[in-house]
C-alpha positions, 0 to 999 in steps of 0.5 A: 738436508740436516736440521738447519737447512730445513729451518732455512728453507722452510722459513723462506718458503713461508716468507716469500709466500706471506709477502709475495706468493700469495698474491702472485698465487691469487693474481693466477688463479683470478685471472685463470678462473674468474676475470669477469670479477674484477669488472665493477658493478654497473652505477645505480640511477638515482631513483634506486640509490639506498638512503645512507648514513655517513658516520666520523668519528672525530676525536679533537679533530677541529683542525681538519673539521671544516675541510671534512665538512666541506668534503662531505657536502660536496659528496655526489649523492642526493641530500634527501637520502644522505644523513651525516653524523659526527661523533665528537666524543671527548673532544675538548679543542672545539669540535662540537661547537666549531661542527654547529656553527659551520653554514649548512644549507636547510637540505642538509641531514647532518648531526653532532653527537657529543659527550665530554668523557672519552670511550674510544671509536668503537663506544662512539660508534655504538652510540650512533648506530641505534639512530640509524635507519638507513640500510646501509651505514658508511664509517669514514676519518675525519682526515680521510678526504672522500673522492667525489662519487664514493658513496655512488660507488659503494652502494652499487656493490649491495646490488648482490644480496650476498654482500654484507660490507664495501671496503673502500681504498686508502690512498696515501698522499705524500710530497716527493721530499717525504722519507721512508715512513710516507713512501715506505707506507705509499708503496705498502698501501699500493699492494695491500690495495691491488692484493684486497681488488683480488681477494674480492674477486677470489671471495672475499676482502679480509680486513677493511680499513677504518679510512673508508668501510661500509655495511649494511646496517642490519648486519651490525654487532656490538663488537666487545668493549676491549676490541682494538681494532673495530673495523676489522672485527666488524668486516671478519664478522660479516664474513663468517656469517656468510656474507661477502666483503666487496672492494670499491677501488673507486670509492677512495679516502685520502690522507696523509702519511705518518709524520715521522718514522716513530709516528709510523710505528707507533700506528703499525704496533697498535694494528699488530696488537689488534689482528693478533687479538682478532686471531685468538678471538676468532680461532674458529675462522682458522678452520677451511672444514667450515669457512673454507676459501675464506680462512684459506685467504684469512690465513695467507693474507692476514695471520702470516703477516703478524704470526709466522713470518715476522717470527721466521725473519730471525730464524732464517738469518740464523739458520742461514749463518748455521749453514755457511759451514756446509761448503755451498756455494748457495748459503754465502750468496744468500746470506750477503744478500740478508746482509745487504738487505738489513744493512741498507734498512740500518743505514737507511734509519741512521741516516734518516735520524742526520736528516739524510733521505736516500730513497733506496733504503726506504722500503728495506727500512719500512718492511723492517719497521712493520715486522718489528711492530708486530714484537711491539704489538704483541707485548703490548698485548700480552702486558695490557698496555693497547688502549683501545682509545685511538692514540692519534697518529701525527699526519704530514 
């Protein structure tokens, strides 16, 4: 094989790995070697349930405050071990005051955290977590809605003491006229749902969801000022010092999709800035010789996706272009099927931009706007221009 044939395969190999064999690779080897990890821990009795403290971080969010109120009071989980904070830091449409003047009943532990200048999730967070002194501590959106037995369903997993952290599942809500960027992000969130259930019963999940995440309060580290994506720190951390992060598929956040395609991007440039500055913030985790099975899932779930593949997507095509001289059969069918797959992504967006949905050009179009945010993210890094302050998502 000359030069560009091996660009050619050797790209296709890592993509096809980053997007679709390393999760059939993990489906084989836990269903071969360890099924009984899939099975969910039995539910505590109430006596043995752990005192909790709920924490929403809430950034002018007094649209969706009464309903995330009302969802955390209807949570299944005795009052008298249950102690709900809100972080309204910055917020100037209400929040706080609209949080005081909500009814509570007597038996309800809940606080407002409040100061008038705006620091970002990570430093609202900070402030809360030296009043807390339950064990384990819960981190949740305001929109995020919580399934009913959540809590139940988290802390049963620090029944094993090598847990150090629960990732719950997000689960997203959109209409059956939704386009792209709420389909597109429903079928992502699917696989990166059924992907996480495998890799905690393979060791461990990589990366938690701010949505829904918990951990056991002890294990708390100030992440550093400038971390952009503070969840996943705080889960990768837990890990490398040798604890498990569980999965709750049973213990859900529901929200709704990005508004709009740009919405969407906008949010998937930001986590792309995020994990690369995880990846070079850690490089430790990169080692197998120390964090073994852990950096082997690290790597394939988590650095390939914003690393390796998004770079190799144009080498692939170019190389594929490169190869259509060679007189094979093989490379002219390979590159029509490249072309259809980015022509239906660009007629996709073009006629999203009419107002036309064709629902067979969503998930060309969704997984070509989630390679091209991790260029975005990447620049956004290397310039400086990442807020660590959440620039809030529009929401259907």
């Amino acid at each position: 094989m000359n030069g560009w044939a091996w660009l050619f395969w050797i790209g296709c190999a890592v993509v096809v790995y980053t997007y679709a064999g390393y999760g059939v690779l993990v489906y084989l080897w836990v269903h071969w070697r360890c099924p009984q990890r899939l099975q969910s821990p039995p539910p505590l009795a109430d006596r043995d349930l752990p005192p909790l403290t709920l924490v929403v971080a809430a950034y002018n969010e007094a649209a969706v405050l009464p309903a995330k109120l009302h969802n955390s009071l209807e949570l299944d989980y005795p009052r008298d071990r249950l102690d709900i904070v809100f972080v309204t830091d910055g917020s100037d449409d209400g929040s706080e005051r609209l949080l005081q003047e909500l009814p509570v009943s007597a038996d309800v532990q809940m606080r407002v955290l409040h100061q008038p200048w705006r620091q970002g999730k990570l430093a609202a967070v900070a402030r809360v977590m030296p009043t807390v002194t339950a064990p384990v501590t819960v981190y949740t959106d305001a929109n995020a809605m919580l399934n009913r037995e959540a809590l139940r369903n988290i802390v049963k997993h620090y029944t094993d003491p090598t847990t150090g952290a629960v990732a719950g599942e997000k689960r997203v809500q959109f209409a059956q006229t939704a386009g792209a960027e709420g389909v597109g992000e429903g079928a992502y969130w699917r696989y990166e749902s059924t992907l996480k259930r495998l890799d905690a019963a393979l060791y461990s999940v990589v990366g938690a969801a701010g949505e829904l995440f918990s951990i056991r309060t002890a294990l708390y580290q100030l992440a550093p000022p400038d971390t952009i994506l503070e969840d996943f720190y705080y889960s990768l951390q837990i890990a490398m010092r040798g604890f498990r992060v569980a999965y709750a598929p049973d213990a859900y956040a529901v929200e709704g999709h990005s508004a709009s395609l740009g919405e969407e991007f906008k949010r998937k440039a930001r986590n792309a800035a995020g994990g690369l500055q995880a990846i070079v913030r850690m490089p430790e985790l990169l080692n197998p010789w120390r964090h073994g099975i852990l950096s082997f899932q690290y790597v394939s779930h988590r650095v390939l996706r914003w690393t390796l593949a998004p770079l190799l997507l144009p080498v692939v095509f170019a190389a594929n272009v490169a190869l259509l001289q060679t007189g094979s059969l093989l490379y002219p069918v390979l590159m029509a099927g490249q072309l259809l797959f980015y022509g239906a992504a660009i007629c996709g967006w073009l006629l999203e931009q009419l107002g036309v949905k064709i629902k067979l050009f969503y998930i060309p179009m969704y997984f070509c706007l989630m390679n091209y945010a991790v260029y975005a993210g990447a620049l956004r890094l290397l310039r400086r221009r990442q807020s660590v302050v959440w620039e809030k998502v529009q929401r259907a």
